[in-house]
C-alpha positions in Angstrom: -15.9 30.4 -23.2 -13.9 27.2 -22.8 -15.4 26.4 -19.8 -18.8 26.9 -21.0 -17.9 24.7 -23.8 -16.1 22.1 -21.6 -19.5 21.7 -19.4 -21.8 21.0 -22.1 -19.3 18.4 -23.6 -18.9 16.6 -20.4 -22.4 17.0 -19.2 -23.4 15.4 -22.1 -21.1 12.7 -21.8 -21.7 11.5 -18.2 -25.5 11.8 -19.0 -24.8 9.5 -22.0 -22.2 7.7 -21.4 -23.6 4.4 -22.0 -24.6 5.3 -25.7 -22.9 5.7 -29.0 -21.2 9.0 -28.6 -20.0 10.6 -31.9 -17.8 13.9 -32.0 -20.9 15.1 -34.0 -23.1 14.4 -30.7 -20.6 16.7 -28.7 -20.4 18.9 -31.1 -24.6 19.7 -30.8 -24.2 19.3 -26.7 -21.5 22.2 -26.6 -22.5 23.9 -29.6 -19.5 24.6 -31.3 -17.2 23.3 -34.3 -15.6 19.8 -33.9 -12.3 21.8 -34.1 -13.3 24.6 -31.4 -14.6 21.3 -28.9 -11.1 19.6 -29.9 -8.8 22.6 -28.9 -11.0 23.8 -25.8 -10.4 20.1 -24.6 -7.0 20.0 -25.5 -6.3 23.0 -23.8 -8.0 22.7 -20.7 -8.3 19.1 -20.2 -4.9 17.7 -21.9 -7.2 15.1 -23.9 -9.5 15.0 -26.6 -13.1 14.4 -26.0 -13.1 11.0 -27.1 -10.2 9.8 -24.6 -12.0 11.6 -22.0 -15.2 9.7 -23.2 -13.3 6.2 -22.9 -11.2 7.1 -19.3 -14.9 7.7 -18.3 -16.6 4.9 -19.1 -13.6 2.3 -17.8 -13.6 4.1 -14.8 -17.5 3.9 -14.5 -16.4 -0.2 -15.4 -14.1 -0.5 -12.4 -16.5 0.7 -10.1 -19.2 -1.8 -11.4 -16.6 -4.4 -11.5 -16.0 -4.0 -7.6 -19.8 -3.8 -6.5 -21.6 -6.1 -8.7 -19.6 -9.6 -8.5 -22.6 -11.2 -10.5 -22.7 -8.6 -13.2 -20.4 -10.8 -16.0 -17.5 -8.8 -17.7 -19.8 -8.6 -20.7 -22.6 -6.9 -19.1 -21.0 -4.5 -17.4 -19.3 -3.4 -21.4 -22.6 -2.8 -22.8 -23.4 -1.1 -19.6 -20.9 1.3 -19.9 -20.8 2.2 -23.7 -18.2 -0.4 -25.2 -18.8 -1.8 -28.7 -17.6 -5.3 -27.1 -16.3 -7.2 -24.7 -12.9 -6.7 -26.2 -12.9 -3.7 -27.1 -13.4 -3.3 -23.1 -10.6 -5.3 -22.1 -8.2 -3.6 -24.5 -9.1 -0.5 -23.3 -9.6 -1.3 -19.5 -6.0 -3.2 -20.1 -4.6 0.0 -21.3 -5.6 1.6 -17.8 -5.3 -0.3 -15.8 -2.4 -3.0 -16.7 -4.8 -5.9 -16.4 -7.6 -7.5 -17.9 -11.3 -6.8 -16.2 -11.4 -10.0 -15.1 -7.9 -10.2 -13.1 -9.2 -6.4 -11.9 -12.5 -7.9 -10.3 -10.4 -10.6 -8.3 -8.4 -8.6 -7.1 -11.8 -6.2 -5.8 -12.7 -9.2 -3.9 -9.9 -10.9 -2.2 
């Protein structure tokens, strides 16, 4: 049951991603309680769905970061879902140890 749960989550994050997500919207996609979704991803993932949810989208970032160069830091946090652009670079800092910016250089030298 877990995995079945798991998939719908996920599915409807990746299909989404670039929206506002709310537990409530995961909770529809999978069908279950908030607290059933919380411990299936806790159990099976190690995270809750929301961190999943943000390691998705700055991971979707760095790959946009490294193939579009004309794409601005900005664009590319809309793109993915973030509420700003630095709410992105907390978050992508958080990952990654360095701000987008420093992250695209690096992509491209």
């Amino acid at each position: 049951m877990g995995d079945i749960i798991i998939g719908r989550a996920l599915a409807y994050m990746e299909a989404n991603y670039m929206e506002k997500i709310s537990i409530s919207d995961l909770e529809t996609a999978a069908g279950v309680s908030r607290f059933a979704l919380s411990r299936a991803f806790r159990r099976h993932v190690g995270v809750s769905p929301i961190c999943w949810l943000w390691t998705y989208r700055v991971q979707i970032a760095a790959g946009l970061l490294g193939k579009e160069p004309l794409w601005s830091c900005s664009a590319i946090a809309y793109q993915c879902g973030f509420e700003s652009p630095a709410h992105f670079s907390r978050k992508f800092r958080m990952y990654f140890g360095r701000p987008p910016g420093m992250y695209r250089l690096a992509c491209h030298s």
